[in-house]
C-alpha positions in Angstrom: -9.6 19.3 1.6 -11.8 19.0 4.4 -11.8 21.8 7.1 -9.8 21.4 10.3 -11.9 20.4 13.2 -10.1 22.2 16.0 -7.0 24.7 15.5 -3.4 23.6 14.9 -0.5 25.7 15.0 3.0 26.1 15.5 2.5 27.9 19.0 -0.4 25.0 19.9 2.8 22.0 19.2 5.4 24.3 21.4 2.7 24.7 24.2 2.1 21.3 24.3 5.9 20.1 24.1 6.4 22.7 27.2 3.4 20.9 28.9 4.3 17.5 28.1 7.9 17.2 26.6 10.0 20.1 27.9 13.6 17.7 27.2 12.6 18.5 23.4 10.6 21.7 23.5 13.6 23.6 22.5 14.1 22.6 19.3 13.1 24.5 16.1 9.4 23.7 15.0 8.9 24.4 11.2 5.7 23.6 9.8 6.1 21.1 6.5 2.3 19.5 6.0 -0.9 20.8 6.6 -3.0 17.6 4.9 -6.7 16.3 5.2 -6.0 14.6 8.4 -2.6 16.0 10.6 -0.6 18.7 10.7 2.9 17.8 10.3 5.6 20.2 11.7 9.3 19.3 11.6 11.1 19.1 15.0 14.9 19.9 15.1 16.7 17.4 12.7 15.3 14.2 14.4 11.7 14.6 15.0 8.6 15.4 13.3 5.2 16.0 15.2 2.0 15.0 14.0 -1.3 16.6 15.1 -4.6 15.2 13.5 -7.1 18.3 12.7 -9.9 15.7 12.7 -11.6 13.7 15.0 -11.6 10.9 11.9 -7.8 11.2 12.1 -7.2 10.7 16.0 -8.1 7.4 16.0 -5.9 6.5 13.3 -3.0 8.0 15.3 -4.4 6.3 18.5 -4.1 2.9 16.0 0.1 4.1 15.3 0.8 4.5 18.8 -0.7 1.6 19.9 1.0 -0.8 17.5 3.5 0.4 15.4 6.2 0.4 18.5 5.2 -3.8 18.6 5.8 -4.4 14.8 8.4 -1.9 14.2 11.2 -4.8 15.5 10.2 -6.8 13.3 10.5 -5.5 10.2 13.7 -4.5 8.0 12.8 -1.1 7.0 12.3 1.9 9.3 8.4 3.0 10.0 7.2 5.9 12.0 6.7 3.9 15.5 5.9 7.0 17.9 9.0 7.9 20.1 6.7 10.0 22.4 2.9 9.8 22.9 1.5 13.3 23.7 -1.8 13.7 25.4 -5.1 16.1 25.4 -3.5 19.5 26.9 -4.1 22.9 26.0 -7.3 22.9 24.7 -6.0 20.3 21.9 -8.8 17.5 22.6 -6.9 14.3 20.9 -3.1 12.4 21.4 -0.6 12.7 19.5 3.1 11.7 18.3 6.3 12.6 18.2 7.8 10.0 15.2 11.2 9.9 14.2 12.4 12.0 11.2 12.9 9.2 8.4 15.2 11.2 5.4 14.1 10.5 1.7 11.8 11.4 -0.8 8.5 9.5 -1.6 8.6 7.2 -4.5 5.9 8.7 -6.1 8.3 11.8 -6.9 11.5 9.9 -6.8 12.1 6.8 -8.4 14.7 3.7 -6.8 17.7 3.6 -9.1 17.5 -0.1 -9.3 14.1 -1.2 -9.7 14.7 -5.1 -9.3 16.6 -3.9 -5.9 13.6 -2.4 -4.5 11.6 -5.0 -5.4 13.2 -7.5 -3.8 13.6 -5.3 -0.6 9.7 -4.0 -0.8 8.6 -7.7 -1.2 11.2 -9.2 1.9 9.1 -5.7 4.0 5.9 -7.5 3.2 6.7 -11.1 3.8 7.8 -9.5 7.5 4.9 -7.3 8.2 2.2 -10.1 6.7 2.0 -12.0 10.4 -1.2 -13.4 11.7 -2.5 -10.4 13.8 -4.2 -10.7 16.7 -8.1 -10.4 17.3 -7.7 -6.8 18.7 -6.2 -5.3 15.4 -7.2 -2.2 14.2 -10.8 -2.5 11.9 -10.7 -1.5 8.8 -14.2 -1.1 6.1 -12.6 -1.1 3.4 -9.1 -2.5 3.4 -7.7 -6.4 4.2 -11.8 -6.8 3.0 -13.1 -9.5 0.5 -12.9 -8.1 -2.5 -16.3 -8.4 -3.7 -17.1 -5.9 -1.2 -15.7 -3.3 -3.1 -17.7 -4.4 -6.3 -19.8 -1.5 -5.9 -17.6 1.2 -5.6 -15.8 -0.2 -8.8 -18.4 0.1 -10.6 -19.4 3.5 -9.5 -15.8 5.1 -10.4 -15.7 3.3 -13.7 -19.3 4.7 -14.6 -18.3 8.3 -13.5 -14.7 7.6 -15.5 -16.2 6.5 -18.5 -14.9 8.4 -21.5 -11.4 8.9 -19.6 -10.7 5.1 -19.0 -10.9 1.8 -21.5 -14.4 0.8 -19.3 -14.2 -2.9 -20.8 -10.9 -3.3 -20.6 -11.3 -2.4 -16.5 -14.6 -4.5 -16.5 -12.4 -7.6 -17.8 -9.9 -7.2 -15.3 -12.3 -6.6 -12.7 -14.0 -9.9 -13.5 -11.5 -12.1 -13.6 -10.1 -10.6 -9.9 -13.3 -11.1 -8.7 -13.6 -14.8 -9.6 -10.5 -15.7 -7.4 -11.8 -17.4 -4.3 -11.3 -15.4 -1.2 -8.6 -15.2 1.2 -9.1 -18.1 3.8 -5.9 -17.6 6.3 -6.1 -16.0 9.0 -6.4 -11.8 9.4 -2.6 -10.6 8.6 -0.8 -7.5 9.2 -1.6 -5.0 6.9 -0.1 -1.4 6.3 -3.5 -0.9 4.0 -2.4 2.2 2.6 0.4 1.2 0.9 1.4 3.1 -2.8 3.9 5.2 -3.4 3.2 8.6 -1.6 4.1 6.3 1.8 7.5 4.8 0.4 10.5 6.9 0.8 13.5 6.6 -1.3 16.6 7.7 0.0 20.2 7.7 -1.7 18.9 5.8 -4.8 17.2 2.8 -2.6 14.0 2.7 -0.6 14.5 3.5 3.1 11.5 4.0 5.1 7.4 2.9 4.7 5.4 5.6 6.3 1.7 6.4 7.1 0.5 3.5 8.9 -3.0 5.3 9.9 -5.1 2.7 7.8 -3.5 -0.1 9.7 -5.5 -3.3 9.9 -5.3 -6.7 8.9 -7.2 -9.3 6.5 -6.3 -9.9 2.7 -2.1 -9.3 2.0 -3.6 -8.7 -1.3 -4.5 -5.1 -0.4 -0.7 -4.5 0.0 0.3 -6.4 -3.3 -1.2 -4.4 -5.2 1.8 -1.6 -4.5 3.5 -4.2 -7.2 1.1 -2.4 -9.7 2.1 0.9 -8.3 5.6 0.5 -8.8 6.9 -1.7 -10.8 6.8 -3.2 -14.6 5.7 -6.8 -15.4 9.6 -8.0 -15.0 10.0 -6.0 -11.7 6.4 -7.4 -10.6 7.9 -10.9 -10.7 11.1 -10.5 -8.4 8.8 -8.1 -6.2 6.3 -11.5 -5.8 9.1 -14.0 -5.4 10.9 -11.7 -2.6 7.2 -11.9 -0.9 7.5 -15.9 -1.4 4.0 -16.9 -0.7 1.2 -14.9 -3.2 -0.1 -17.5 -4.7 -2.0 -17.8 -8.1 -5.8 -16.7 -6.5 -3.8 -14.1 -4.3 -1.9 -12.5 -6.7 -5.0 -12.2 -9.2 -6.9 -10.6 -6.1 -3.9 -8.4 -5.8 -4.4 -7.0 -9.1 -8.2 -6.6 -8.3 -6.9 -4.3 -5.9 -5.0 -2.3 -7.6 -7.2 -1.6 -10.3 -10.5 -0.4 -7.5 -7.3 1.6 -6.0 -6.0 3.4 -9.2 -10.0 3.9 -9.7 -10.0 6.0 -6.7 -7.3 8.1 -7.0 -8.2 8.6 -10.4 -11.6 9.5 -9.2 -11.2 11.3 -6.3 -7.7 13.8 -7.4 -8.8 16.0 -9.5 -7.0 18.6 -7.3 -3.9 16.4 -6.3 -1.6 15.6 -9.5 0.3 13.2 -7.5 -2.3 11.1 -6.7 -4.0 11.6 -10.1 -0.2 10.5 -11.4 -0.3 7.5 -9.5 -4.0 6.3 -10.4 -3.5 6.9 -14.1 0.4 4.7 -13.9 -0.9 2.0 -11.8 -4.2 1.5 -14.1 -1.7 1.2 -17.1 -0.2 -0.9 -15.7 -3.1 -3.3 -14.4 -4.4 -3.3 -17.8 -0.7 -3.7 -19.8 
């Protein structure tokens, strides 16, 4: 996990909510994530606080608070749209949020109870958040991108894989995603991050997407791939119809997606089961 850049504590969040947000500085701070890019503290029972510990990080959190509040209308499930915006203070050199406490667990750990249910309600999310964005959007390298552009990278995980994954199995996949023409709509919203460490699941049903840092826009096939993520072949199809509009070239791109994604985490977790868990389902499943 990559260092922290500048120091984050408890004491640093309660001198900055005196400074900044004495309404809420009272309440309890518990700390409940220390990650590569924020510290995460809990805030009384309806707040969390998130700190970035990298300069990298801030201006992911400068991309939440900017547009999360404008799409969070919008869209029928809950995100973490900032309900205060804190500033440099303290010796702390970057902004950042107070979000509101969203209850559940993350899919990843948790399956929904009814898998056609949350497809249905994952792919109506999508369909809402996929909007033509405007030309100020957050940039993104590597996400919403033409999916040749990730080619390389493909082949680099599948040559250090080798012996752990089906190579031509992945290569034949890979190949027949990459054929699909590109997308030629304009940029849409995209949450760019999405799998299932950012979906929560609360009481049996998914409640909240989280973790909006890699926002951007481009490609909605980026996001489809979560189908691959999630859900079996069945499940895949009500998740697509929900969405309404992935067509044939899309959803093949989609699935080019999720197999350079699963890649990664299989790559790149060596020291993180849950991710690892999630690569090794999702390339199952890209390859079933």
């Amino acid at each position: 996990m990559p260092a922290a850049e500048v120091a984050v504590s408890v004491d640093l969040v309660h001198r900055l909510l005196v400074d900044q947000h004495p309404d809420i500085a009272g309440l309890d701070i518990e700390v409940l994530a220390n990650g590569w890019d924020n510290m995460v503290c809990r805030l009384g029972d309806a707040y969390l606080v998130r700190l970035p510990r990298r300069a990298l990080a801030a201006e992911l959190v400068a991309h939440e608070q900017r547009w999360l509040p404008v799409l969070a209308p919008h869209l029928p499930l809950p995100i973490p749209a900032p309900v205060h915006v804190g500033r440099p203070a303290c010796g702390y050199p970057w902004s950042w949020s107070v979000v509101p406490f969203l209850p559940g667990e993350i899919t990843a750990r948790t399956a929904p109870d009814d898998l056609r249910s949350a497809a249905l309600v994952l792919g109506e999310f999508l369909a809402a958040l996929h909007a033509p964005a405007p030309p100020d959007a957050p940039a993104n390298a590597f996400r919403g991108v033409a999916l040749a552009r990730r080619a390389e990278r493909v082949m680099l995980h599948v040559s250090r894989l080798d012996g752990h994954v089906d190579r031509d199995a992945a290569l034949r996949v890979w190949e027949t995603a990459a054929t699909a023409p590109e997308w030629d709509g304009p940029p849409l919203w995209l949450h760019a991050d999405l799998h299932p460490a950012n979906i929560l699941v609360d009481h049996g049903r998914i409640s909240a997407v989280i973790d909006f840092g890699d926002i951007t826009s481009g490609d909605p096939a980026t996001d489809l791939s979560v189908a691959w993520m999630l859900f079996p072949a069945e499940q895949r199809e009500v998740f697509r119809q929900a969405y309404g509009r992935a067509d044939d070239d899309t959803w093949a791109r989609a699935r080019g997606w999720a197999l350079a994604l699963s890649l990664v985490f299989l790559t790149h977790s060596a020291d993180n089961p849950l991710m690892a868990g999630i690569g090794q389902r999702t390339f199952r499943a890209v390859l079933g």
